[in-house]
Backbone as numpy.savetxt, mean C-alpha at the origin, in Angstrom:
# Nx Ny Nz CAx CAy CAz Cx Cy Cz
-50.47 -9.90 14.92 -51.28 -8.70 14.92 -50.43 -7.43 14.92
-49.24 -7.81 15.29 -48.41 -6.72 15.48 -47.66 -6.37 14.10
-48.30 -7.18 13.34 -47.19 -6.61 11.82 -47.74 -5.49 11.20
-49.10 -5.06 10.72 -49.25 -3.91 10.20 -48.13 -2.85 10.77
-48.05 -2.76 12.17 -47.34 -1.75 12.81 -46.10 -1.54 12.75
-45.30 -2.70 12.72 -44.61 -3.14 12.03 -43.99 -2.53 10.60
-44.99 -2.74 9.85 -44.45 -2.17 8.32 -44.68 -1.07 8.41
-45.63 -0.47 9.29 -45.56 0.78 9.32 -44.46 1.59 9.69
-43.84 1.55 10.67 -42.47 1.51 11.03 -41.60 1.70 9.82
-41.39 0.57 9.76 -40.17 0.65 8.35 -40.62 1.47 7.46
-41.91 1.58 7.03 -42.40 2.46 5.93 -41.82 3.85 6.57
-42.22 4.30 7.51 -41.20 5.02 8.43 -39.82 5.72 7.71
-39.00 5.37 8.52 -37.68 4.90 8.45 -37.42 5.04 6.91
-37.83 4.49 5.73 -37.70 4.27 4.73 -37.50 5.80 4.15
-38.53 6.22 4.40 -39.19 7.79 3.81 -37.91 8.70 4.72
-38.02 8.19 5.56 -36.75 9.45 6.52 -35.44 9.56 5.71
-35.21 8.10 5.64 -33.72 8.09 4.91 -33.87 8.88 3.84
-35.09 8.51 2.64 -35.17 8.85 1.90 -35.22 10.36 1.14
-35.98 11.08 2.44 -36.38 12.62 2.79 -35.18 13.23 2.55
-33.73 12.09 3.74 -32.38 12.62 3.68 -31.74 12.66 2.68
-31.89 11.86 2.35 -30.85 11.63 0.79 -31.21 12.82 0.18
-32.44 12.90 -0.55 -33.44 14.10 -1.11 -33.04 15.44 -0.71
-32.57 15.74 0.62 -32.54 16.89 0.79 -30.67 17.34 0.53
-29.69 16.22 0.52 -28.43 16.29 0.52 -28.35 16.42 -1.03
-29.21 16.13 -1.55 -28.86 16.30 -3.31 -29.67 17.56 -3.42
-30.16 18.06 -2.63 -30.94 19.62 -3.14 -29.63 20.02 -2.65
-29.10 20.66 -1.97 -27.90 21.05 -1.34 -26.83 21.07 -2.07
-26.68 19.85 -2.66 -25.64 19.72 -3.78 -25.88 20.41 -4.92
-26.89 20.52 -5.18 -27.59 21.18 -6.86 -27.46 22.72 -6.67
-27.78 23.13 -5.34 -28.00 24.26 -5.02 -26.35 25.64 -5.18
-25.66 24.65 -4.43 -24.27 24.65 -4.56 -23.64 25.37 -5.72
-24.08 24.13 -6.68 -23.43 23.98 -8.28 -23.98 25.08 -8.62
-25.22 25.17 -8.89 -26.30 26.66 -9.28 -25.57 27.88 -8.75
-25.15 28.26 -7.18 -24.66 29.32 -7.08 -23.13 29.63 -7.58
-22.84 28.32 -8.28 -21.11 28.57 -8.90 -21.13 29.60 -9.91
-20.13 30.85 -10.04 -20.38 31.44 -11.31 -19.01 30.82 -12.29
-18.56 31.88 -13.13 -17.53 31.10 -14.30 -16.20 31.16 -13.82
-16.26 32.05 -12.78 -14.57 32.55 -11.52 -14.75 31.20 -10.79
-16.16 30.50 -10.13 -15.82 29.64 -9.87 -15.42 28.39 -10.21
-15.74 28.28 -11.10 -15.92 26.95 -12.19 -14.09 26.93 -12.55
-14.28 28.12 -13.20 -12.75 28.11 -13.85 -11.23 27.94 -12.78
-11.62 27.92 -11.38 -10.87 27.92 -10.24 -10.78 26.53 -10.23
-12.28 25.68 -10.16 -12.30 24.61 -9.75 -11.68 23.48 -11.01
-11.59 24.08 -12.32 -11.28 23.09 -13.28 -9.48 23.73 -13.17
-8.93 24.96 -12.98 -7.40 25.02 -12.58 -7.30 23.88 -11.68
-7.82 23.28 -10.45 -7.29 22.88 -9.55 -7.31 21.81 -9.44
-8.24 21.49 -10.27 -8.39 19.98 -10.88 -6.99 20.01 -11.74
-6.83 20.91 -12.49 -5.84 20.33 -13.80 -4.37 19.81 -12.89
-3.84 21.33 -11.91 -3.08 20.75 -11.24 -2.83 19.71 -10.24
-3.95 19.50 -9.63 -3.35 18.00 -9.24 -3.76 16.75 -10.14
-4.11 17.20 -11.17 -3.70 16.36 -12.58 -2.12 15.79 -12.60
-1.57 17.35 -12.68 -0.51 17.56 -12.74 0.76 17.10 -11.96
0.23 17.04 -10.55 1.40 16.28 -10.03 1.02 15.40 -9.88
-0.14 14.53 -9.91 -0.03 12.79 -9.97 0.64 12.29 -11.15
0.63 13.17 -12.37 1.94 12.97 -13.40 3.06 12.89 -12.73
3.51 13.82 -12.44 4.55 13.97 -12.01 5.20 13.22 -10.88
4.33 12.69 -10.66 4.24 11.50 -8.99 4.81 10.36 -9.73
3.22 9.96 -10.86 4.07 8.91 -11.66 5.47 9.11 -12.32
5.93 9.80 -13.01 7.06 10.16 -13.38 8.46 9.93 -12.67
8.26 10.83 -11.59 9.33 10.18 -10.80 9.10 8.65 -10.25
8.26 8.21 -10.05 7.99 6.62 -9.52 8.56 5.83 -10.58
8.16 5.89 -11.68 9.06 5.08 -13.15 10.24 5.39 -13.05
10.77 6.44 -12.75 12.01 6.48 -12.74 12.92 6.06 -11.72
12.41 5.83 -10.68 12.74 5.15 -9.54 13.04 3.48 -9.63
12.13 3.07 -10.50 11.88 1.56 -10.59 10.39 0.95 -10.42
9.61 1.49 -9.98 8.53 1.55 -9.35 7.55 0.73 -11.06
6.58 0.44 -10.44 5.89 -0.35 -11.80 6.25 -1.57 -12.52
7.32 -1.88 -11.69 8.06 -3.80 -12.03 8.38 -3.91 -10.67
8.75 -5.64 -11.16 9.48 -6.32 -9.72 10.55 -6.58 -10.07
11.85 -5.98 -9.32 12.98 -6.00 -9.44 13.91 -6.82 -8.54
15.24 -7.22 -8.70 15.87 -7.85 -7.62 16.89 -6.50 -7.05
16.89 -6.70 -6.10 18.39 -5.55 -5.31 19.58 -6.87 -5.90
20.69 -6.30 -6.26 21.81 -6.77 -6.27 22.54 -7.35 -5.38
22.84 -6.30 -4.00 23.29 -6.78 -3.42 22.70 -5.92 -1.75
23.41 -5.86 -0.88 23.12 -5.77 0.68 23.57 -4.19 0.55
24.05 -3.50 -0.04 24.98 -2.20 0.07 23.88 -1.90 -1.09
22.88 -2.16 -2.25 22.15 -1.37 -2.73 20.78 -1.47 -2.23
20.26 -2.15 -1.33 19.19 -2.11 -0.31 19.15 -0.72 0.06
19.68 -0.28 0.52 19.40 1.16 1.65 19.57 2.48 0.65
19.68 2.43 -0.47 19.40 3.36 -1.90 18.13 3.19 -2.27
17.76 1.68 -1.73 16.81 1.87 -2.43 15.35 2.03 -1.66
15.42 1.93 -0.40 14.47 2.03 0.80 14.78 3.82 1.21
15.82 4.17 0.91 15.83 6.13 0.99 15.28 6.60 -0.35
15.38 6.10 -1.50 14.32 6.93 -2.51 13.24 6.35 -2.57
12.88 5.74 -1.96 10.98 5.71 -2.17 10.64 5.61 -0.87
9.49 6.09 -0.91 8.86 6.48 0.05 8.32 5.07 1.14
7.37 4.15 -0.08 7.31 2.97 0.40 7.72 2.31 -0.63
8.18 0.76 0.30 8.86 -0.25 -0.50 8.23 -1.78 0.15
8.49 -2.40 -0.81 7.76 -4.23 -0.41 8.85 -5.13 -0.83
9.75 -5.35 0.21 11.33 -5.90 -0.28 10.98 -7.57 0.07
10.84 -9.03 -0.49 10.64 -9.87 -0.72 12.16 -10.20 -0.11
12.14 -11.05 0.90 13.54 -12.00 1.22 13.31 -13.17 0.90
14.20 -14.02 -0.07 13.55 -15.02 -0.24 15.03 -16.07 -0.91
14.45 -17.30 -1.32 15.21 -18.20 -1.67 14.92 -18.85 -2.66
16.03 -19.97 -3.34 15.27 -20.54 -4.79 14.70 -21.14 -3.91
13.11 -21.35 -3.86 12.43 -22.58 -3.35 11.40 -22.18 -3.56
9.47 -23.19 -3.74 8.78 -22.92 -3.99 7.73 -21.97 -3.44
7.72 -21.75 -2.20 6.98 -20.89 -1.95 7.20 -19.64 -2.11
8.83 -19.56 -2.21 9.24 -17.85 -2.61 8.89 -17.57 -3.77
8.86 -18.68 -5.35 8.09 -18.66 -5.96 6.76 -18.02 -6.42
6.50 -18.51 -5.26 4.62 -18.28 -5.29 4.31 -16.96 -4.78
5.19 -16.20 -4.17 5.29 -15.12 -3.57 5.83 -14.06 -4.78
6.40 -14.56 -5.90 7.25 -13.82 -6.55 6.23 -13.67 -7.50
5.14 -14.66 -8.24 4.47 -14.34 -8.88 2.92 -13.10 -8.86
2.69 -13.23 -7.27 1.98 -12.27 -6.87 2.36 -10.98 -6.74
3.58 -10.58 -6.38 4.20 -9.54 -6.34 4.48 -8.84 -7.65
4.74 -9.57 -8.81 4.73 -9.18 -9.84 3.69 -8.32 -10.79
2.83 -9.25 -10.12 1.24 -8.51 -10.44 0.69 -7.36 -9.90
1.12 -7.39 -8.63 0.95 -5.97 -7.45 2.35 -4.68 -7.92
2.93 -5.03 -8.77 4.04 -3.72 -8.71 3.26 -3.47 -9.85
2.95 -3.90 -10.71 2.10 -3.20 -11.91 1.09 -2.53 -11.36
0.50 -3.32 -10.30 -0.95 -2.61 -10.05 -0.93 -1.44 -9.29
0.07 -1.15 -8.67 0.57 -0.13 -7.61 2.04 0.15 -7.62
1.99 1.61 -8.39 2.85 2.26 -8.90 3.20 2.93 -7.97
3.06 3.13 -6.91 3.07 3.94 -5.77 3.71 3.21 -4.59
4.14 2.26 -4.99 5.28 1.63 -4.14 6.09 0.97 -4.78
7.28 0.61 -4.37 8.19 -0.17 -5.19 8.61 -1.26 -4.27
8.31 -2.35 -5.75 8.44 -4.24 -5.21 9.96 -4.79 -5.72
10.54 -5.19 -4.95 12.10 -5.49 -4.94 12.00 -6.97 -4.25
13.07 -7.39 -4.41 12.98 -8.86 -3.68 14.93 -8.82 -3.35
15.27 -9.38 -2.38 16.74 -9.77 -1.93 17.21 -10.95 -1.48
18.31 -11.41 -2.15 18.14 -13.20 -1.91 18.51 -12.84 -0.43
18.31 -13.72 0.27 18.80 -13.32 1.87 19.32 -14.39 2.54
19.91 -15.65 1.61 21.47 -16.20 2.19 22.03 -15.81 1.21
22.14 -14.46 0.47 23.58 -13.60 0.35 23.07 -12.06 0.83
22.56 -12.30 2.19 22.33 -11.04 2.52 22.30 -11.06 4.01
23.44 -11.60 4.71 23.41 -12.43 6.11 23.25 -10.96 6.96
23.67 -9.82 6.72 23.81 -9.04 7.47 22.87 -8.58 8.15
21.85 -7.82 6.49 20.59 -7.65 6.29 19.11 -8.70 7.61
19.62 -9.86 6.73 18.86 -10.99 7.85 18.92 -10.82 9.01
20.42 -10.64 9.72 20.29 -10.88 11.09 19.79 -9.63 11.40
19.85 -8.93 11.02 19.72 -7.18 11.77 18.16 -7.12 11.82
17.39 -7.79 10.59 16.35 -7.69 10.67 15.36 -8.58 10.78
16.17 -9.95 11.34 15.85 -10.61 11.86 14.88 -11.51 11.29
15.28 -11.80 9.98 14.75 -12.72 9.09 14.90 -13.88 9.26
13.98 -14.53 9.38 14.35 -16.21 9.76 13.39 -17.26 8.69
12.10 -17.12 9.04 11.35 -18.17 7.97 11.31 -16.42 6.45
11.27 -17.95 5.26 11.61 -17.21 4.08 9.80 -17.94 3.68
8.90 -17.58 2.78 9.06 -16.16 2.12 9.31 -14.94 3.54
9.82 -13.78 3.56 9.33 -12.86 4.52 9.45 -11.12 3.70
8.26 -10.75 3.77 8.19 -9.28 2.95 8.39 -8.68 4.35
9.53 -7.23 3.91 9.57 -6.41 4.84 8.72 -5.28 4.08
7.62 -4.62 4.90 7.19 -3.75 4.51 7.61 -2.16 5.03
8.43 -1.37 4.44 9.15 -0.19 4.68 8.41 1.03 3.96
8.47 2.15 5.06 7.34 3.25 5.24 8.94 4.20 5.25
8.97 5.15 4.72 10.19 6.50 4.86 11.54 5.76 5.76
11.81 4.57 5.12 12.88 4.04 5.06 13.42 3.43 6.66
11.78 2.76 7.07 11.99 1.97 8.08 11.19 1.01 7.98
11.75 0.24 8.50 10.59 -1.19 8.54 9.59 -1.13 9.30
8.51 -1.04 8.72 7.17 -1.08 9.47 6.31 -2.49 10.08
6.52 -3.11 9.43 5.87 -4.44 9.42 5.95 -5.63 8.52
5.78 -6.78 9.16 6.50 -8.03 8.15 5.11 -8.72 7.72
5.04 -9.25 6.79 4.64 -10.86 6.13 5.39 -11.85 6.18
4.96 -12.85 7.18 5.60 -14.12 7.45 5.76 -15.27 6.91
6.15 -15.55 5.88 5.53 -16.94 5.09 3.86 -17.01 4.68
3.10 -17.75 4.92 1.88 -17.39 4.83 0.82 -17.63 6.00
1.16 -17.42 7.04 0.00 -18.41 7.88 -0.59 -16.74 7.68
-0.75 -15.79 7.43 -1.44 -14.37 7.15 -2.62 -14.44 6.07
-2.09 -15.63 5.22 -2.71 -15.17 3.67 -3.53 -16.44 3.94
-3.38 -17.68 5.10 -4.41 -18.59 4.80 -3.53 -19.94 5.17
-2.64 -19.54 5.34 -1.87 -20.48 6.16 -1.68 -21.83 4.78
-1.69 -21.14 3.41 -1.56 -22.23 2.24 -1.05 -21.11 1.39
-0.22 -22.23 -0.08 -0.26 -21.26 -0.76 -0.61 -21.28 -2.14
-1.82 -21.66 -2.11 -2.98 -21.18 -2.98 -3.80 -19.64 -2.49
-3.00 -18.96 -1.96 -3.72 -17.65 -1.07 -4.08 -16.97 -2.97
-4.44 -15.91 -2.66 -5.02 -15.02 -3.66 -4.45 -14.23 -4.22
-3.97 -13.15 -5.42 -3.22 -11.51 -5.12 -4.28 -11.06 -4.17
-5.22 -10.96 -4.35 -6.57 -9.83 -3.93 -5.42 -9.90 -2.06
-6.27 -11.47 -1.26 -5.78 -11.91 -0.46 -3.92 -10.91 -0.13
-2.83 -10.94 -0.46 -1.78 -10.50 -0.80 -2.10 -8.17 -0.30
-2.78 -8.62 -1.13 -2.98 -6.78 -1.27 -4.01 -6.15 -0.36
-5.12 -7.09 -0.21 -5.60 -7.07 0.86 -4.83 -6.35 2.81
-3.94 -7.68 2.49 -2.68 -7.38 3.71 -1.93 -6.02 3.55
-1.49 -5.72 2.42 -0.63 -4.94 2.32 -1.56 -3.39 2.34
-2.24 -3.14 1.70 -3.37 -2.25 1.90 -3.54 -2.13 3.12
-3.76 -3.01 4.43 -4.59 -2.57 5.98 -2.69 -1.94 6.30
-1.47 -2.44 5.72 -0.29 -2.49 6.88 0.20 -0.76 5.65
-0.95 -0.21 4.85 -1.14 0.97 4.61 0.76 1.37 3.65
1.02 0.11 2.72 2.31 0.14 1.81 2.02 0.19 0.98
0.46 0.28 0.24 0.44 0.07 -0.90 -1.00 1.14 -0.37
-1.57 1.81 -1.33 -2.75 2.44 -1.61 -3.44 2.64 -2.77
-4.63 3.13 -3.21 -5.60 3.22 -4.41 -5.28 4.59 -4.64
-5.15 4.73 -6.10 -5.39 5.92 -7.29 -3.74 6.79 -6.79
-2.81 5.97 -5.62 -2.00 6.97 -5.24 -1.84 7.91 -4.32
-3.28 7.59 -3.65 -3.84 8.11 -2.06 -4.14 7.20 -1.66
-3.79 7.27 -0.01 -4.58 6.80 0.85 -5.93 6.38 1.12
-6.92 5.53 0.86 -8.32 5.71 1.36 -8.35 5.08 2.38
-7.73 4.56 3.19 -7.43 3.54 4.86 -7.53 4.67 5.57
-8.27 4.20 7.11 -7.58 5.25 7.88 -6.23 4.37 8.68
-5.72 5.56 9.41 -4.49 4.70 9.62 -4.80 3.66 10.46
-3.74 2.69 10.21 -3.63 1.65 11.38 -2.86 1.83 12.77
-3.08 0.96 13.54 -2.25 0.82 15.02 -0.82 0.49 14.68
0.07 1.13 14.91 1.07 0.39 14.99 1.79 -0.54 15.10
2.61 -1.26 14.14 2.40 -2.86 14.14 3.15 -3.27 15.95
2.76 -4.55 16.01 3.29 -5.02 17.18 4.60 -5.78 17.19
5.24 -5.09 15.55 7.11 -5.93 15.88 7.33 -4.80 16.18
8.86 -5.08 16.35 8.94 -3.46 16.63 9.92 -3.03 15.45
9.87 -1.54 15.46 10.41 -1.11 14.23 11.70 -1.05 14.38
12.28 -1.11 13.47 13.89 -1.26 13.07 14.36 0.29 12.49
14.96 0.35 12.29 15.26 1.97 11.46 16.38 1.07 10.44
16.05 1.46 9.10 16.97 0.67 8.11 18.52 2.04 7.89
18.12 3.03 8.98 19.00 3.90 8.64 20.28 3.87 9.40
19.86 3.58 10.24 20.91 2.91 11.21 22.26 1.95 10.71
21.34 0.94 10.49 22.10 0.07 9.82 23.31 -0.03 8.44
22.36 1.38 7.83 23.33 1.79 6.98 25.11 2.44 7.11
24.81 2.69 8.71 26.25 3.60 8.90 27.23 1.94 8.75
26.90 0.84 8.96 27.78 -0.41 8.80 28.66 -0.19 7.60
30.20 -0.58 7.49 30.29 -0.45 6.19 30.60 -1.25 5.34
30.49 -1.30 3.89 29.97 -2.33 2.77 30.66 -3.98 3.43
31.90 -3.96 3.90 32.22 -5.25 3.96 31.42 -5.98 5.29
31.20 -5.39 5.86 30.00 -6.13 6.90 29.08 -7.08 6.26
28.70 -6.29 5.13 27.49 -6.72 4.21 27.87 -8.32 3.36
29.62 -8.29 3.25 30.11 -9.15 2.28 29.88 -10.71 3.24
């Protein structure tokens, strides 16, 4: 007996939302209507320029390396390459299959996100690197934010604890630990701070090259 009242309700509710929406698009229209051609022509300058430097964003990012997956050479060109970009997704890894499987996803994610750069470092010829940062199970992505290590990917128990995991799965992760982003911005809000603790890769740099050998 209680359902007429019921739908009445929602019928309710329905119309409210609806009222709202309705009145946020009068608002919007209203807006546009009071724009004159000073405004318009302000708003299409300001559009053009940050046209303009997401060119230019990309630009320097290609030129960086950014938009492939690359290998670092060696332990002494690591820290060149974690000080010019901003963020980086450095792959430690080994010939073996799961680094593999890690290498093919990554490949796909540096294309897709130009806005970070995907590198990989063999890391038993990178003992230094390892111990400092304390690399132990391989695959392991260090994920580096203004040339510190922010947070790791551990092999996979993250992606599903298999590795049939996904890219989506892959980017998914990397997206919340905020190394990779959409259109070149941010749309995450930030996260908590991871719970390893951070390393400073700058530090490490004052070592010199034969440490590395």
């Amino acid at each position: 007996m209680e359902n007429p009242k019921v739908q009445e309700i929602i019928e309710k509710q329905v119309l409210t939302v609806a009222k709202a929406v309705e009145d946020k698009l009068d608002e919007e229209i209203a807006a546009l209507e009071r724009l004159d051609v000073d405004d318009l022509e302000a708003l299409r300058e300001r559009r053009i320029q940050q046209m303009k430097k997401m060119a230019e964003k990309r630009s320097r990012w290609i030129s960086l390396g950014h938009g492939e997956y690359s290998e670092i050479p060696s332990e002494k060109d690591f820290f060149s390459v974690v000080k010019a970009s901003d963020r980086v997704v450095c792959h430690f890894y080994r010939e073996n299959w799961p680094c593999k499987v890690m290498d093919k996803h990554l490949s796909i994610l540096a294309k897709q996100h130009i806005e970070t750069r995907f590198v990989k470092i063999h890391a038993e010829k990178s003992p230094f690197l390892a111990e400092r940062l304390k690399i132990v199970v391989l695959p392991t992505l260090a994920l580096i934010k203004n040339a510190k290590v922010d947070d790791y990917v551990v092999g996979f128990d993250e992606l599903g604890g298999t590795d049939e995991f996904s890219t989506e799965d892959l980017e998914d992760r990397l997206a919340k630990a905020q190394v990779i982003s959409f259109e070149g911005e941010s749309s995450l809000n930030p996260s908590k701070s991871s719970t390893q603790t951070r390393r400073s890769v700058r530090q490490s740099e004052s070592h010199d090259s034969s440490d590395s050998d």
